[in-house]
Predicted model as a PDB file, atoms N, CA, C, CB and O in Angstrom, pLDDT in the B-factor column:
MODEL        1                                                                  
ATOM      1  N   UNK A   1     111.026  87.242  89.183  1.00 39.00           N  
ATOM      2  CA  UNK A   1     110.060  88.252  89.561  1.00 39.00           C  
ATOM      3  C   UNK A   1     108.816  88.064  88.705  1.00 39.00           C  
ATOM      4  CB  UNK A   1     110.646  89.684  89.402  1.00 39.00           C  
ATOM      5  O   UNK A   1     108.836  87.686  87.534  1.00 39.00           O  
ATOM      6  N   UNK A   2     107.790  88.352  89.377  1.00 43.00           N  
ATOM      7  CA  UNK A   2     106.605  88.233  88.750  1.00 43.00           C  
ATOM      8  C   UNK A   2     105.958  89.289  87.716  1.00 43.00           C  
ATOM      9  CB  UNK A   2     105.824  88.073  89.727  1.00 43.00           C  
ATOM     10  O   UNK A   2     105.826  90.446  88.115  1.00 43.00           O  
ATOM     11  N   UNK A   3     105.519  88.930  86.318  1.00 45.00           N  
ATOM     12  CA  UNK A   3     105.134  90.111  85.598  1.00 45.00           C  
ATOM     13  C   UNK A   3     104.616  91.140  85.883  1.00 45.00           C  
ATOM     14  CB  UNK A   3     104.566  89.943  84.911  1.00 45.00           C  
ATOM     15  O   UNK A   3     104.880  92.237  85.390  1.00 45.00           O  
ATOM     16  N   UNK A   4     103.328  90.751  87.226  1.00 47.00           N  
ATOM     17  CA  UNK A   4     103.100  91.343  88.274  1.00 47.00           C  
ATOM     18  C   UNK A   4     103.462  92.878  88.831  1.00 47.00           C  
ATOM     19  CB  UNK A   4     103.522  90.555  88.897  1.00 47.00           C  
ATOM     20  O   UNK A   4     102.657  93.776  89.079  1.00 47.00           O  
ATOM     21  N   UNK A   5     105.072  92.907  88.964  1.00 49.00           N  
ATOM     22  CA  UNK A   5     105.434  93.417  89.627  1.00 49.00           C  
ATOM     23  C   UNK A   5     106.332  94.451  88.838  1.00 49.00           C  
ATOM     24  CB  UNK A   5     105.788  92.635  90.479  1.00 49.00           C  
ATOM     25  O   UNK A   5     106.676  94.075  87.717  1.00 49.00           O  
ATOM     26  N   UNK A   6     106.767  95.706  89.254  1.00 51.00           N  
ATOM     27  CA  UNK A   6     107.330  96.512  88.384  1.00 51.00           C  
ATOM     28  C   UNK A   6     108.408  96.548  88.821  1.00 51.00           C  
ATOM     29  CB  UNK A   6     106.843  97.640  88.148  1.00 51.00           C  
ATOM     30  O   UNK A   6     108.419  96.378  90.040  1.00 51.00           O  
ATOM     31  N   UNK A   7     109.798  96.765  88.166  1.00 55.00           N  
ATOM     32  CA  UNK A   7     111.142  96.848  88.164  1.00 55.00           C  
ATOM     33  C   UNK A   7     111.396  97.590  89.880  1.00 55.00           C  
ATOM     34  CB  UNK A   7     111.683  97.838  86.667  1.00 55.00           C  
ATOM     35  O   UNK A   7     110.841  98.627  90.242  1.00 55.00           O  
ATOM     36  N   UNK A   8     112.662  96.496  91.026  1.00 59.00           N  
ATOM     37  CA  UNK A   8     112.544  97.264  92.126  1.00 59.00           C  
ATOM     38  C   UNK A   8     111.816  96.629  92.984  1.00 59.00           C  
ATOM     39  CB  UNK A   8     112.080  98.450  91.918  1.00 59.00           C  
ATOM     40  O   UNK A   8     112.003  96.803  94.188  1.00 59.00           O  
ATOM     41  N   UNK A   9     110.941  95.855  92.556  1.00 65.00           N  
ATOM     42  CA  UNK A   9     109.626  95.292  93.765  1.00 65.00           C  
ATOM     43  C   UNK A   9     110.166  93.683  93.857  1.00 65.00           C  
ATOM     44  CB  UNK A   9     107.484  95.391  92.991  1.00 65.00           C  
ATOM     45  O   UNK A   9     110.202  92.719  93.092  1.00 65.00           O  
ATOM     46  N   UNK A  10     110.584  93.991  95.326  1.00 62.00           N  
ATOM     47  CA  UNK A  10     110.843  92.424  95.624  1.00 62.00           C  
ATOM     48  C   UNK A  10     110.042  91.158  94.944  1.00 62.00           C  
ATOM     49  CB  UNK A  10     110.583  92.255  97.082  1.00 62.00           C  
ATOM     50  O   UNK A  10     110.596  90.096  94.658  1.00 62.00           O  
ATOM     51  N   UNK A  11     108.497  91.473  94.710  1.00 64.00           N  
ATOM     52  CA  UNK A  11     107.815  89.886  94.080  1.00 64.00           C  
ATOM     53  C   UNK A  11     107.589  88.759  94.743  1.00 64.00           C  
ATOM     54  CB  UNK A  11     108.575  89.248  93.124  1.00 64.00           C  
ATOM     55  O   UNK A  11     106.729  88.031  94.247  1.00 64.00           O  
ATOM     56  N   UNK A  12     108.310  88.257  96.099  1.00 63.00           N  
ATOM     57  CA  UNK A  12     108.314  87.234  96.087  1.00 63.00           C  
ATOM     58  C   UNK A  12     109.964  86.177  95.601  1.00 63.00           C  
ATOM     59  CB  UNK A  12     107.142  87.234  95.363  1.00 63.00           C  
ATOM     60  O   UNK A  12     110.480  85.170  96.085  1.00 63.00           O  
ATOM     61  N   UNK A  13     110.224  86.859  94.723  1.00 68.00           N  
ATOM     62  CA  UNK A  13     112.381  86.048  94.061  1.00 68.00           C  
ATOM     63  C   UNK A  13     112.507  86.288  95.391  1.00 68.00           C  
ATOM     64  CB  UNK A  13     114.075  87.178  92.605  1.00 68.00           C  
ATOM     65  O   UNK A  13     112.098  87.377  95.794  1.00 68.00           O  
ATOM     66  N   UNK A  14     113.025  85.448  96.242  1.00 68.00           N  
ATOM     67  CA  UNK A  14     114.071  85.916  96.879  1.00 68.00           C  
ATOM     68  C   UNK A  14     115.377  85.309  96.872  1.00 68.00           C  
ATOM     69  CB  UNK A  14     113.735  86.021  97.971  1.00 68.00           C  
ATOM     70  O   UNK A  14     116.117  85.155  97.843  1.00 68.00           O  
ATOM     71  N   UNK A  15     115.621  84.914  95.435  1.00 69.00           N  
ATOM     72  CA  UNK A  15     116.999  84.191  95.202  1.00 69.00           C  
ATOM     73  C   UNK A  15     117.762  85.191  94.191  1.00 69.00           C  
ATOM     74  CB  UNK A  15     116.807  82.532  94.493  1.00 69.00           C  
ATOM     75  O   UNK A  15     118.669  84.957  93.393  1.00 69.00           O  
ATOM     76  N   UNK A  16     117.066  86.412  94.508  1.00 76.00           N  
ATOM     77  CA  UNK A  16     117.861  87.726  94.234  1.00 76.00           C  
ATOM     78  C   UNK A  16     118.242  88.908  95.156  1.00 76.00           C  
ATOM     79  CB  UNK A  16     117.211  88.320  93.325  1.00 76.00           C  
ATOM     80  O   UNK A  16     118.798  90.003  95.072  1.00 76.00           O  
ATOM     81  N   UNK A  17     117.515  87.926  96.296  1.00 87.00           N  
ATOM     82  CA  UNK A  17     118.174  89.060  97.323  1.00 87.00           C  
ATOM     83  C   UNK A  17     120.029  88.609  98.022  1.00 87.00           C  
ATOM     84  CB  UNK A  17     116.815  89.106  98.928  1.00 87.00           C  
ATOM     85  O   UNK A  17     120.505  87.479  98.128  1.00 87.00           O  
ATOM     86  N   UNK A  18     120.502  89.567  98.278  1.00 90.00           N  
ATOM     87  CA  UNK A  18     121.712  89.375  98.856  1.00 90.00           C  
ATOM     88  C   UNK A  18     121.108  89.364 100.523  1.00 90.00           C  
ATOM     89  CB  UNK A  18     122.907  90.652  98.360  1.00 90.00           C  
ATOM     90  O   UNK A  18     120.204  90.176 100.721  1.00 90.00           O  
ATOM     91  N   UNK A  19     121.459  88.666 101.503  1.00 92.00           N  
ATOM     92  CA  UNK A  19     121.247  88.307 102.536  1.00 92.00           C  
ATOM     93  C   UNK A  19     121.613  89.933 103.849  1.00 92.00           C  
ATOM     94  CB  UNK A  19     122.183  86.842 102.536  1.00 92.00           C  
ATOM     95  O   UNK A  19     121.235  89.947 105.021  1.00 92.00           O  
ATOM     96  N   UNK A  20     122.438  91.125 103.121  1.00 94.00           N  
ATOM     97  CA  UNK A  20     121.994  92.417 103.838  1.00 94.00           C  
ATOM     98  C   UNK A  20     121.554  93.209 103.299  1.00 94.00           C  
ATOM     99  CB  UNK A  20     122.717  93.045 104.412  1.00 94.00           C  
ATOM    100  O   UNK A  20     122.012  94.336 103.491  1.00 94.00           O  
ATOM    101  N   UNK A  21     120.477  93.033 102.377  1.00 93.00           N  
ATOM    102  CA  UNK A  21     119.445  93.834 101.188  1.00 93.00           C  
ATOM    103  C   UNK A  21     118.746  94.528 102.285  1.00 93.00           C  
ATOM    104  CB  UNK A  21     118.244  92.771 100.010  1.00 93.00           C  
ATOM    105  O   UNK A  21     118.353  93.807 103.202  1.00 93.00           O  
ATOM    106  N   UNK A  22     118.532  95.721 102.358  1.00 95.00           N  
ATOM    107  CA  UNK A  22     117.276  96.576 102.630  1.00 95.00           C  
ATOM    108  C   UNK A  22     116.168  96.454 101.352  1.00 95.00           C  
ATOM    109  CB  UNK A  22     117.778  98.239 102.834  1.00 95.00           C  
ATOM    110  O   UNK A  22     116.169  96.281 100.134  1.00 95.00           O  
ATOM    111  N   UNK A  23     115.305  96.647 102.377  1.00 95.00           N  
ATOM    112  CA  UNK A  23     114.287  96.942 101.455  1.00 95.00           C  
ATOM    113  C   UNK A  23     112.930  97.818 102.022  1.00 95.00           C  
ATOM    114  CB  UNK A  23     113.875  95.571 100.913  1.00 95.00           C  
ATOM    115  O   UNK A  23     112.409  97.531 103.100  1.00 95.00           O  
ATOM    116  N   UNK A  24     112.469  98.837 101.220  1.00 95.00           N  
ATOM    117  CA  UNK A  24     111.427  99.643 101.350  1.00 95.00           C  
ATOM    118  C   UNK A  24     110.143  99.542 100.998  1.00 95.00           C  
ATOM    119  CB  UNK A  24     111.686 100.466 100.949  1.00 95.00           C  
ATOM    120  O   UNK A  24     109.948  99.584  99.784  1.00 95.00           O  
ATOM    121  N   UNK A  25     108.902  99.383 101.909  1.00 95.00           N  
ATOM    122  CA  UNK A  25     107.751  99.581 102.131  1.00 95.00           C  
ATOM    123  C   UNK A  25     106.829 100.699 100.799  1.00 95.00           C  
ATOM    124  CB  UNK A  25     107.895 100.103 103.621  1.00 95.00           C  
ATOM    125  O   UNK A  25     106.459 101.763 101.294  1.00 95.00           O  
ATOM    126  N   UNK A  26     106.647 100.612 100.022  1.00 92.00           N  
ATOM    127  CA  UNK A  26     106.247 100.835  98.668  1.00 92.00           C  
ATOM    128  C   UNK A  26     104.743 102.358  99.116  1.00 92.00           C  
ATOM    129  CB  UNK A  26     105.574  98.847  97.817  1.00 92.00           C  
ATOM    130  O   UNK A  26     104.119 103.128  98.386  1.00 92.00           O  
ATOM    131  N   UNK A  27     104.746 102.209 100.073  1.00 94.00           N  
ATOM    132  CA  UNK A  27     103.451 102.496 100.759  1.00 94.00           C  
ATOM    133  C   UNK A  27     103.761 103.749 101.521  1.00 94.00           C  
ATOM    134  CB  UNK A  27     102.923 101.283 101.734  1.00 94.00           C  
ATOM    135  O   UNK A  27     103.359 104.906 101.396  1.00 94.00           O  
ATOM    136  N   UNK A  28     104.774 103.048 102.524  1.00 96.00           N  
ATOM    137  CA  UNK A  28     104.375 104.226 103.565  1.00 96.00           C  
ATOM    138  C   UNK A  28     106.440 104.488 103.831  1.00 96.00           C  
ATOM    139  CB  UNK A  28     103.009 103.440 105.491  1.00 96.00           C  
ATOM    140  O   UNK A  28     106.952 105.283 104.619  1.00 96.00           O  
ATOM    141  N   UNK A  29     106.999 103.756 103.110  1.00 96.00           N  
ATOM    142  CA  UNK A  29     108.844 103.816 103.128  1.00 96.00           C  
ATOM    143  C   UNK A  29     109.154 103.223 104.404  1.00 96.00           C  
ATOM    144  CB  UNK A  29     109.674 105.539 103.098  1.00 96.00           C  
ATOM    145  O   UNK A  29     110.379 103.292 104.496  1.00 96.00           O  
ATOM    146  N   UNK A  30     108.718 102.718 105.359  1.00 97.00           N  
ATOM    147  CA  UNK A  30     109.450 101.716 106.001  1.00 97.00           C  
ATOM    148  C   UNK A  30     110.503 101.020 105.618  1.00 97.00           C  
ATOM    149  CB  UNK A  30     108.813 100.966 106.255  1.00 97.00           C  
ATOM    150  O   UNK A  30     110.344 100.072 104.849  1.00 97.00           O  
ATOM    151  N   UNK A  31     111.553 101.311 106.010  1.00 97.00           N  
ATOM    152  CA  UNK A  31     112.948 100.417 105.277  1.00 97.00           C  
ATOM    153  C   UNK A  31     113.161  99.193 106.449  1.00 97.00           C  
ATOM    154  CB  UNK A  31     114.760 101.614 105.111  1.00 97.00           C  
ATOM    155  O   UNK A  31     113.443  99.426 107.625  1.00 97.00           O  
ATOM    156  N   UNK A  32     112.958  97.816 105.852  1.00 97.00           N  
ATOM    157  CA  UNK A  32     113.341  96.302 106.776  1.00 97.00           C  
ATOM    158  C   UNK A  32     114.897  96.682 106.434  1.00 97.00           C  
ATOM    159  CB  UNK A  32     112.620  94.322 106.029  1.00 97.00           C  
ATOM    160  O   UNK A  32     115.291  97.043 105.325  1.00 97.00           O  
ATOM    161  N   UNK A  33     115.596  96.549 107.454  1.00 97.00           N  
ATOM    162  CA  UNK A  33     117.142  96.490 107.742  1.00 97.00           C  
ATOM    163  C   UNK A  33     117.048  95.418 108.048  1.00 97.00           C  
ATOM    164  CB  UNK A  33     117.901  97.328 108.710  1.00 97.00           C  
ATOM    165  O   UNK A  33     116.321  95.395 109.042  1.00 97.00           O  
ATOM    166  N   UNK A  34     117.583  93.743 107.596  1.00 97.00           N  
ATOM    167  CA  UNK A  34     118.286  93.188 108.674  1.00 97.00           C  
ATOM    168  C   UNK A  34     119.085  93.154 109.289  1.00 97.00           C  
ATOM    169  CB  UNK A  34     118.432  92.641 108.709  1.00 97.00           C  
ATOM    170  O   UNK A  34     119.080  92.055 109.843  1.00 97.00           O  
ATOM    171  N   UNK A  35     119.992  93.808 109.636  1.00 97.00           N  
ATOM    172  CA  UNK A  35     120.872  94.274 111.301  1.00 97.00           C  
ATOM    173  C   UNK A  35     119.572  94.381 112.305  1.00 97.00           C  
ATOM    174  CB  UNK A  35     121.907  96.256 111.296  1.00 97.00           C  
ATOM    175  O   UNK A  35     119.451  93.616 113.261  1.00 97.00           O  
ATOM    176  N   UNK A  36     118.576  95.446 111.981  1.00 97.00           N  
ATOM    177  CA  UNK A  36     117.846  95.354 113.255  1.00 97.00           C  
ATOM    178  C   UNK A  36     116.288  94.209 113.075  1.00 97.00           C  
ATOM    179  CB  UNK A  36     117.414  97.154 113.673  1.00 97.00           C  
ATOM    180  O   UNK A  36     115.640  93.934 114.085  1.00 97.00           O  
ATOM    181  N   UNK A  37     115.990  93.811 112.067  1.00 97.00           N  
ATOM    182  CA  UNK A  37     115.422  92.489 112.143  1.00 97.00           C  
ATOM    183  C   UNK A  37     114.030  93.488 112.826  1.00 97.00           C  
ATOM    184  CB  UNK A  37     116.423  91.033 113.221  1.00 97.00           C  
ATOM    185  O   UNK A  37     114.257  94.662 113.119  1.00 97.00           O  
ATOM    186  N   UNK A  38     112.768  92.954 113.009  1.00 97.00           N  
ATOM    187  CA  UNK A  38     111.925  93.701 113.454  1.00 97.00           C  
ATOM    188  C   UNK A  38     111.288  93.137 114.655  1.00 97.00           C  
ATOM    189  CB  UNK A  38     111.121  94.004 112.503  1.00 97.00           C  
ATOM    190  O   UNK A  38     110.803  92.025 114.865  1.00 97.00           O  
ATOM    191  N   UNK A  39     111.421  94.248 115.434  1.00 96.00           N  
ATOM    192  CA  UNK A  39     111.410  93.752 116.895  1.00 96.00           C  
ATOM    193  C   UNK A  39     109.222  93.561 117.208  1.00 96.00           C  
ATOM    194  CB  UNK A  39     112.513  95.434 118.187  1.00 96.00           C  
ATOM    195  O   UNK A  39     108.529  92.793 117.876  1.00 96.00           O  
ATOM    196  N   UNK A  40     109.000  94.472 116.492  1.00 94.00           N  
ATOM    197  CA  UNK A  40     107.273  94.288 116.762  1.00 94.00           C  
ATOM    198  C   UNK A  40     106.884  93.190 116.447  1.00 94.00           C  
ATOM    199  CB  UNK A  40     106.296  95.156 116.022  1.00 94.00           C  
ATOM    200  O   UNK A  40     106.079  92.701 117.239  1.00 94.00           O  
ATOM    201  N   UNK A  41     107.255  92.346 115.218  1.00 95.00           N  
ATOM    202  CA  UNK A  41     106.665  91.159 114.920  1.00 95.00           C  
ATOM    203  C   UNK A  41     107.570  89.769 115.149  1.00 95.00           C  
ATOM    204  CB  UNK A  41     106.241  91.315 113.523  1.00 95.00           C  
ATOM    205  O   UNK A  41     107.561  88.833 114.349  1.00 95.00           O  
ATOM    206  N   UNK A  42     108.366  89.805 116.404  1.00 96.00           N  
ATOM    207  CA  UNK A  42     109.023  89.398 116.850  1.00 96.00           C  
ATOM    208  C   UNK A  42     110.495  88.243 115.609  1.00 96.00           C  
ATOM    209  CB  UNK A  42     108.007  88.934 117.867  1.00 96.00           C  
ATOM    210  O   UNK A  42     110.690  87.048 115.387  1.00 96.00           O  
ATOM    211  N   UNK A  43     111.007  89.307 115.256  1.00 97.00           N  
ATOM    212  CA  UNK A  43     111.485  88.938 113.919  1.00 97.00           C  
ATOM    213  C   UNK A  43     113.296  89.482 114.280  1.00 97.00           C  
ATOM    214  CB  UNK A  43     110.432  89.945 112.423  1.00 97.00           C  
ATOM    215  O   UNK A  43     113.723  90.634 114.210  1.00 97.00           O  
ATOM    216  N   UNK A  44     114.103  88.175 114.677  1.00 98.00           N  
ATOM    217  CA  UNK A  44     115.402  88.784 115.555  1.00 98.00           C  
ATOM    218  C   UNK A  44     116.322  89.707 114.872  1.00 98.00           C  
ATOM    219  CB  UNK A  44     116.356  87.642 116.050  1.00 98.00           C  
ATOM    220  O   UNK A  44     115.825  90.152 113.837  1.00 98.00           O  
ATOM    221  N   UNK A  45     117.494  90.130 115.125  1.00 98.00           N  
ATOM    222  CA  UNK A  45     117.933  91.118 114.298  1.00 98.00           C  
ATOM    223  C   UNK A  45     119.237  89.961 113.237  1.00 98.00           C  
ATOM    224  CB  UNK A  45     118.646  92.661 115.448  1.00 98.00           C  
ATOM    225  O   UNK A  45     119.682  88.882 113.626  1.00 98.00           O  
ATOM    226  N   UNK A  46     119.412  90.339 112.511  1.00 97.00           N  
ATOM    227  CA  UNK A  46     120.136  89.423 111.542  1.00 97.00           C  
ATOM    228  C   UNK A  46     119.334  88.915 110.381  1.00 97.00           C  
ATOM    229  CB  UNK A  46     120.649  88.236 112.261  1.00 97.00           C  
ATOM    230  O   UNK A  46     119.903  88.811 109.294  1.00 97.00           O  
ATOM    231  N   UNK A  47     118.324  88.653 110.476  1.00 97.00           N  
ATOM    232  CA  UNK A  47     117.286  87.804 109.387  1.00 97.00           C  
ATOM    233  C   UNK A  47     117.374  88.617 108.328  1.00 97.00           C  
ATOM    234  CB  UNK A  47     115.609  87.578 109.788  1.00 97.00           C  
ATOM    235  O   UNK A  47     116.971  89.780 108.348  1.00 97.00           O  
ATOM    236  N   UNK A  48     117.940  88.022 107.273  1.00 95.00           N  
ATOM    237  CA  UNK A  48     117.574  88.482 105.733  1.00 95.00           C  
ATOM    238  C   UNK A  48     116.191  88.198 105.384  1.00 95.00           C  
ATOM    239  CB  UNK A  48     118.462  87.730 104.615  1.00 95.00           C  
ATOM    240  O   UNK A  48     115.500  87.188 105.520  1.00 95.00           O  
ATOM    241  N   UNK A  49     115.835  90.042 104.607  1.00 94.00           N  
ATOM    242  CA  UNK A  49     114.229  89.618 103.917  1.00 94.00           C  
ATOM    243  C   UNK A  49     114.176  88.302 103.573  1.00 94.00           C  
ATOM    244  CB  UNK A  49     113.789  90.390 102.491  1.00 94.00           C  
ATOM    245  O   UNK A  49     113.398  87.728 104.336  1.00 94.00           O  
ATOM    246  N   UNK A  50     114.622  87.612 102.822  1.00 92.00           N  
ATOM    247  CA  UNK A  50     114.006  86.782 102.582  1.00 92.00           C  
ATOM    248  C   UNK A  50     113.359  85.506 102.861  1.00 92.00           C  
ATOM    249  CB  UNK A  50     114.318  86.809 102.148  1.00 92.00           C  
ATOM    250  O   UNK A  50     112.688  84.678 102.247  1.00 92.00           O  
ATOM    251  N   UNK A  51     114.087  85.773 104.683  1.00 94.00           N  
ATOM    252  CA  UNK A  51     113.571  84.704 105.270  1.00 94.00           C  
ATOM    253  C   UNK A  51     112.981  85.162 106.111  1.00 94.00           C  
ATOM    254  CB  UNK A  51     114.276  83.799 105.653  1.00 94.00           C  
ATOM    255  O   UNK A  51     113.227  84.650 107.203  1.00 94.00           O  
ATOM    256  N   UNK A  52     112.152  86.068 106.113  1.00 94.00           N  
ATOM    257  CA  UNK A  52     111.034  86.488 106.393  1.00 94.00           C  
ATOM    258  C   UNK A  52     109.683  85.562 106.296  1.00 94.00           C  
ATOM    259  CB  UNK A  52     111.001  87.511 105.671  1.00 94.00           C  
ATOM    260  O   UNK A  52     109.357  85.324 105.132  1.00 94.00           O  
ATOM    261  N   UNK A  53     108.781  84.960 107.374  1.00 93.00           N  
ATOM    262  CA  UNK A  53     107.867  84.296 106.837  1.00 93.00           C  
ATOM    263  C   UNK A  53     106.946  84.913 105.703  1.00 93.00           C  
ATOM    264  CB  UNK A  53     107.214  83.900 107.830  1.00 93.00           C  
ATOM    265  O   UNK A  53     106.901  86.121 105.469  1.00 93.00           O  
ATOM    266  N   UNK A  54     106.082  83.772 104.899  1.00 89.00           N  
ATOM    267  CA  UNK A  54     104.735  84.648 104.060  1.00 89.00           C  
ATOM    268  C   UNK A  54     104.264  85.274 104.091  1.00 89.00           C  
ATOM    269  CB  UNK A  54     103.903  84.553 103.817  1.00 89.00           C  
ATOM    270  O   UNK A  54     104.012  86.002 103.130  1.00 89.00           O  
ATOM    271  N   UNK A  55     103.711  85.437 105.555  1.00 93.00           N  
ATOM    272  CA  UNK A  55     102.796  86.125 106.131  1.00 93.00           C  
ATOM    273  C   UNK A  55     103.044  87.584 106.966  1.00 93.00           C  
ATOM    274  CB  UNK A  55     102.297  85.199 106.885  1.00 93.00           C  
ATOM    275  O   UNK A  55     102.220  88.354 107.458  1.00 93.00           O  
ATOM    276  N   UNK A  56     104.428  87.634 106.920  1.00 96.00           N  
ATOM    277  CA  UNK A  56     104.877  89.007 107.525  1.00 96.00           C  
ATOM    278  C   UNK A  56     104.065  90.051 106.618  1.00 96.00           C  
ATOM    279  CB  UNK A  56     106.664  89.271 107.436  1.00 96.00           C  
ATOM    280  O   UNK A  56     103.504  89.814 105.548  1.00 96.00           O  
ATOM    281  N   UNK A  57     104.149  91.380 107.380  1.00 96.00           N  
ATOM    282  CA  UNK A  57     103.796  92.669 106.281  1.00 96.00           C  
ATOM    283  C   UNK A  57     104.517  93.988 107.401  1.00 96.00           C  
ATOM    284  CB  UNK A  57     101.521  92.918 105.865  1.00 96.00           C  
ATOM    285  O   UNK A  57     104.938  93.980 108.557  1.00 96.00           O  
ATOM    286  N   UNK A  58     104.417  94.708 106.664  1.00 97.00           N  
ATOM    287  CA  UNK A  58     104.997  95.919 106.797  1.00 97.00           C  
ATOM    288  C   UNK A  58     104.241  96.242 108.216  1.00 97.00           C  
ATOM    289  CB  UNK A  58     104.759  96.970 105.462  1.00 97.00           C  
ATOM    290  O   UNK A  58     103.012  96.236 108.292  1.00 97.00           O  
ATOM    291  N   UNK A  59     105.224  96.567 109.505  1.00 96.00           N  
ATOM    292  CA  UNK A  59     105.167  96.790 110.416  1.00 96.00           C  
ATOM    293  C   UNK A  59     103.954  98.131 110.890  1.00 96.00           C  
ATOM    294  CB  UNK A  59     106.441  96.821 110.563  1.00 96.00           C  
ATOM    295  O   UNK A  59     103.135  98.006 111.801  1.00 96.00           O  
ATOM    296  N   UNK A  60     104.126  99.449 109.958  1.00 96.00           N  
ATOM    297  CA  UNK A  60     104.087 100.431 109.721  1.00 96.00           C  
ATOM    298  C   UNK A  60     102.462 100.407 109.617  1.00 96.00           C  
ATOM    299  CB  UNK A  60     105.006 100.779 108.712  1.00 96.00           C  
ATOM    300  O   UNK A  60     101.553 100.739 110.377  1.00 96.00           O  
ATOM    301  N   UNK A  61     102.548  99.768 108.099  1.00 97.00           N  
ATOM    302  CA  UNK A  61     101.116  99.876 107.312  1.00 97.00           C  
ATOM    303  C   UNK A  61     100.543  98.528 107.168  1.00 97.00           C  
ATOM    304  CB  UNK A  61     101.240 100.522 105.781  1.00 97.00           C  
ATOM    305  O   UNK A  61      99.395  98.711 106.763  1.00 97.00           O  
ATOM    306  N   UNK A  62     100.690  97.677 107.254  1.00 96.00           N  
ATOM    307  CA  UNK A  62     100.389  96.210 106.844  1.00 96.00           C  
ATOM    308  C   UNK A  62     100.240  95.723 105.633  1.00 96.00           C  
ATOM    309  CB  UNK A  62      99.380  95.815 107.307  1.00 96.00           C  
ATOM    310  O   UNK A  62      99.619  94.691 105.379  1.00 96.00           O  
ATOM    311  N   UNK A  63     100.999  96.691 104.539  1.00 94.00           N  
ATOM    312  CA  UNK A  63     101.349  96.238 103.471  1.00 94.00           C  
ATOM    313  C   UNK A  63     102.424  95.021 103.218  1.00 94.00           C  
ATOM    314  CB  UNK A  63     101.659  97.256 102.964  1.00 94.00           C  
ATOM    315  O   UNK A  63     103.529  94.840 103.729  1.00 94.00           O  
ATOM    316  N   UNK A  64     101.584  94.133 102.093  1.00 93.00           N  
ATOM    317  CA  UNK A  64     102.159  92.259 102.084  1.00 93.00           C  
ATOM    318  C   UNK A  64     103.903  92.818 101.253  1.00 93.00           C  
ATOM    319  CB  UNK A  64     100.633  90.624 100.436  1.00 93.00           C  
ATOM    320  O   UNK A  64     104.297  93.598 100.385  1.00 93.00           O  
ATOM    321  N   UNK A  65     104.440  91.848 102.185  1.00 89.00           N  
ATOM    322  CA  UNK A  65     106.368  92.162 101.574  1.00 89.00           C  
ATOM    323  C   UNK A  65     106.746  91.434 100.262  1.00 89.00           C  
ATOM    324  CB  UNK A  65     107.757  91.394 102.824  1.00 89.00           C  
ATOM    325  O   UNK A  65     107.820  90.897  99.990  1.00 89.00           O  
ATOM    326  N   UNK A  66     105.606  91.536  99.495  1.00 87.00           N  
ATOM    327  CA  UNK A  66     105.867  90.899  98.159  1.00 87.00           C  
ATOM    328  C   UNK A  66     105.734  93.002  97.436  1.00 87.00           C  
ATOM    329  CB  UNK A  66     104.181  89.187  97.520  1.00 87.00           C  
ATOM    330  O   UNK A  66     106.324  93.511  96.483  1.00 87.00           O  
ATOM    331  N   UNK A  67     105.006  93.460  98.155  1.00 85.00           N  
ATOM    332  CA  UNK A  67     105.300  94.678  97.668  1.00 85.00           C  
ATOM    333  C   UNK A  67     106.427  95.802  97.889  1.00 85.00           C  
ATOM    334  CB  UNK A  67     104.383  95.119  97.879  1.00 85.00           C  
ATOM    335  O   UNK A  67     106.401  96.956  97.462  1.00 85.00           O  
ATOM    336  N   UNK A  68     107.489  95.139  98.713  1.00 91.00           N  
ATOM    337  CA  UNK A  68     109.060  95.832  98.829  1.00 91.00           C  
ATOM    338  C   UNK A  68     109.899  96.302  97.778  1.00 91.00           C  
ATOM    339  CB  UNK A  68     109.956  94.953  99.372  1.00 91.00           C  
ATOM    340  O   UNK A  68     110.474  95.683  96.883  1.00 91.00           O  
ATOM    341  N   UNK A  69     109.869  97.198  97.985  1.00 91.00           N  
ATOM    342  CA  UNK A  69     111.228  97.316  96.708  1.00 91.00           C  
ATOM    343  C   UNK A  69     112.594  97.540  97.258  1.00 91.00           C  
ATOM    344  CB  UNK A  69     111.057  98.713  95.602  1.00 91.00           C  
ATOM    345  O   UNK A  69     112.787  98.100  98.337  1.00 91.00           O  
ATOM    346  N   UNK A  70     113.429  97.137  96.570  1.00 90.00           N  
ATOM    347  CA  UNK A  70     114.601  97.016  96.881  1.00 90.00           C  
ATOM    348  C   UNK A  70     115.933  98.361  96.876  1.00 90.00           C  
ATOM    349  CB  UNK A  70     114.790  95.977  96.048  1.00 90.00           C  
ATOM    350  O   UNK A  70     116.243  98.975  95.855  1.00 90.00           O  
ATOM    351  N   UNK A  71     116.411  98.535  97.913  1.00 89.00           N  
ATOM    352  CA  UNK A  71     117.082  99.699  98.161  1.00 89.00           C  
ATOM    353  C   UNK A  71     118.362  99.549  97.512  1.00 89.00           C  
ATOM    354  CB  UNK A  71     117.190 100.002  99.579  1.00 89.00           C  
ATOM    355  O   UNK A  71     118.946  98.465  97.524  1.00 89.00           O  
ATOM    356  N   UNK A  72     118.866 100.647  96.906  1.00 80.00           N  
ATOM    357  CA  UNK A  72     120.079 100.650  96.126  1.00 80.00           C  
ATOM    358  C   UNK A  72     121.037 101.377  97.024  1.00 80.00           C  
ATOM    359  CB  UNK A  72     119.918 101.329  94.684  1.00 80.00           C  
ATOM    360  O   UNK A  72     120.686 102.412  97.590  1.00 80.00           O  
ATOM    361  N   UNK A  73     122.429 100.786  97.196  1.00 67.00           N  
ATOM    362  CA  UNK A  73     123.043 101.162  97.717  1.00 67.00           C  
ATOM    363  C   UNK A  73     123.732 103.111  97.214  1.00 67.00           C  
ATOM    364  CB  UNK A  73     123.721  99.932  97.740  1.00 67.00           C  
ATOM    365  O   UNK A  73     124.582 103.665  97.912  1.00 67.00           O  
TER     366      UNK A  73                                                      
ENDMDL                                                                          
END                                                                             
């Protein structure tokens, strides 16, 4: 994770995500589920954040998914 970033905020690691990580929109709380994968930015259901392209952002607000934080079970 990047110094960048405060405890919780995805960053960019994504070799700390577990492959059914939620994660929340820092902004506006949009939670990315992959079970439902995001159907607006044509993104299928199954895809773990982290294979999310670069360039994705928050459906909601168009906040960049380096600003996600990560949902605790």
């Amino acid at each position: 994770m990047s110094e960048g970033f405060f405890a919780g905020a995805y960053g960019g690691d994504a070799s700390r995500l577990p492959a059914d990580a939620k994660l929340e929109c820092k902004i506006c709380w949009h939670v990315y589920d992959p079970v439902a994968g995001d159907p607006s930015s044509q993104i299928p259901p199954t895809t773990p954040f982290a294979a999310l392209p670069d360039y994705w952002c928050c459906p909601e607000c168009g906040a960049p998914k380096q600003g996600f934080l990560l949902l605790e079970d």
